[in-house]
N, C-alpha and C positions, 0 to 999 in steps of 0.2 A: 123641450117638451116637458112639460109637467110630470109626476108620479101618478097623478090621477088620469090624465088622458092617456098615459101607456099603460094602465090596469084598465084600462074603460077600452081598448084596442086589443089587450090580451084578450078581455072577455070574448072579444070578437072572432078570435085566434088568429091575430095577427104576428106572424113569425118576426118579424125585425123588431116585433115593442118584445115576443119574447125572449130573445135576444139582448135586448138593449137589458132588461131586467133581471136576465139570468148575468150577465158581464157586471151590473151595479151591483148585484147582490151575492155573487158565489164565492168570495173572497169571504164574507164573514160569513156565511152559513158552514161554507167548508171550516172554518177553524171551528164552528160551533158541532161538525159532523166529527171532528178532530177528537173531542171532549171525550164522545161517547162512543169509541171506536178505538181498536188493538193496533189496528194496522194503518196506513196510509190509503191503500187500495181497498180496504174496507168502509172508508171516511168517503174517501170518493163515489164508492157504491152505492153510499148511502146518500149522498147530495144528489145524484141523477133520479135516484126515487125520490127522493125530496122533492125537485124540479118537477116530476111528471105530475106528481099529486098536485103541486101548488096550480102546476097549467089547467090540470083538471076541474081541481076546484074552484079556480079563483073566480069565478061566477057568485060563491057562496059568500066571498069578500063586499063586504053593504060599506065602508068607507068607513067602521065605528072602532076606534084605537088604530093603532100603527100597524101598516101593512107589513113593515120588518116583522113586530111580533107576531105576528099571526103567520110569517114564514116561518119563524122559529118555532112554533108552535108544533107545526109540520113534518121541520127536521129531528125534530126531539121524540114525535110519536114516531116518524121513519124509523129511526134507533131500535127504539124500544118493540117494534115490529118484528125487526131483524133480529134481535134478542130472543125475543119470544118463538120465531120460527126455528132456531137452533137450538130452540131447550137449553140458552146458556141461565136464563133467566132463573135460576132456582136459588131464591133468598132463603137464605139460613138462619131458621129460627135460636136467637140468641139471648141468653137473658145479663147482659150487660148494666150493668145497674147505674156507674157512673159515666159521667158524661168525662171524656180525653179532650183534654185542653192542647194543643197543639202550639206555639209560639214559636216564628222564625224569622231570626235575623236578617233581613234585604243582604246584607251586608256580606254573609255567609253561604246563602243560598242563591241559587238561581232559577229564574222563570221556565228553562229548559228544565232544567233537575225536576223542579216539582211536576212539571207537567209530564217528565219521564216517569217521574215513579206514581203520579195517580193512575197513566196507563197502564203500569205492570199490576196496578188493584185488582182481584179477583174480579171479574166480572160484576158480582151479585152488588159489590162493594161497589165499585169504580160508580155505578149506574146510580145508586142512592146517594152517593158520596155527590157525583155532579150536579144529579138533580135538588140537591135539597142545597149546597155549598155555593156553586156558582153561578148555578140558572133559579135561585130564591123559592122554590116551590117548598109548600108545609108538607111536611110527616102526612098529614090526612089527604093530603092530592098525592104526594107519591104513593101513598098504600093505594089508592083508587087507579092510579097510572100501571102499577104496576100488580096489582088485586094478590096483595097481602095484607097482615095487619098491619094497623099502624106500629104497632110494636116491634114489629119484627124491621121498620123501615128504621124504627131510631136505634135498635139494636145492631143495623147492620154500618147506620151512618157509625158510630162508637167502635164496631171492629177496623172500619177504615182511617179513621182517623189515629189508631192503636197502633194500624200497620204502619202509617205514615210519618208517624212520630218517632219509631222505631227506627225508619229507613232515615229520616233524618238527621236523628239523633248518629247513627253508625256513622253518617256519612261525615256531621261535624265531627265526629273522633278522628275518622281516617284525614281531615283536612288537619287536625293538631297536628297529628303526627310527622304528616310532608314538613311541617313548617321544621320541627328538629332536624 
């Protein structure tokens, strides 16, 4: 069956297309819920609201760009939702002047490590850090996503990028030093 006949059958609320769609699709939204999320059981918390919104909405889905991104779209406002209802979301105005250049050895690092230590980012951090790094959104859509300045978005990208550079940075020391 097609992507479009099982969204043209969700519309209808058909349980097995949504099924078949949540099973196609919850492996990468979940790691996209992953991103923006402390916990594991908070990632999943947030892909079931994911899920319900998109069932809900997906009427408002016309067929125009990729129905993936327009999931992710979804899971990323879900996040930022959930943020916002815990009052973790308090960006800290920073006046950061230069821009932290970060550079890491494939070689030396790992895909686990960094994704460990972007989730230990302060929240305010972690959220600008994702949004603007990995999922491509400008400074002026996360100020608007997130209804701060824009300044205060690139100041916060700058302190996370400082913290991660830092954690890095320790962690290839502590890797020299095993080697003696």
């Amino acid at each position: 069956m097609s992507l479009k006949t099982l969204i043209q059958k969700c519309k209808k609320r058909d349980v097995k297309s949504q099924s078949e769609i949540y099973h196609l699709y919850a492996g990468k939204l979940f790691a996209l819920c992953l991103k923006y999320s402390k916990t594991h059981q908070e990632a999943e918390d947030n892909l079931q609201e994911a899920f319900i919104t998109i069932f809900k909405k997906i009427n408002q889905f016309k067929f125009k760009g990729s129905f993936e991104g327009w999931m992710k779209r979804i899971v990323i406002n879900t996040a930022l939702q959930t943020y916002r209802k815990k009052n973790i979301l308090n960006l800290v105005e920073e006046n950061l002047s230069e821009e932290v250049e970060v550079t890491v050895d494939e070689d030396d690092i790992s895909l686990d490590y960094l994704l460990k230590i972007i989730q230990e980012l302060p929240e305010r951090y972690q959220m600008v850090f994702n949004l603007y790094v990995l999922d491509g959104y400008s400074h002026k859509k996360i100020a608007e996503m997130l209804g701060v300045a824009e300044g205060t978005s690139k100041s916060n990208l700058s302190r996370a990028r400082l913290i991660l550079k830092e954690k890095i940075e320790l962690n290839q020391q502590q890797q020299k030093f095993k080697l003696f």
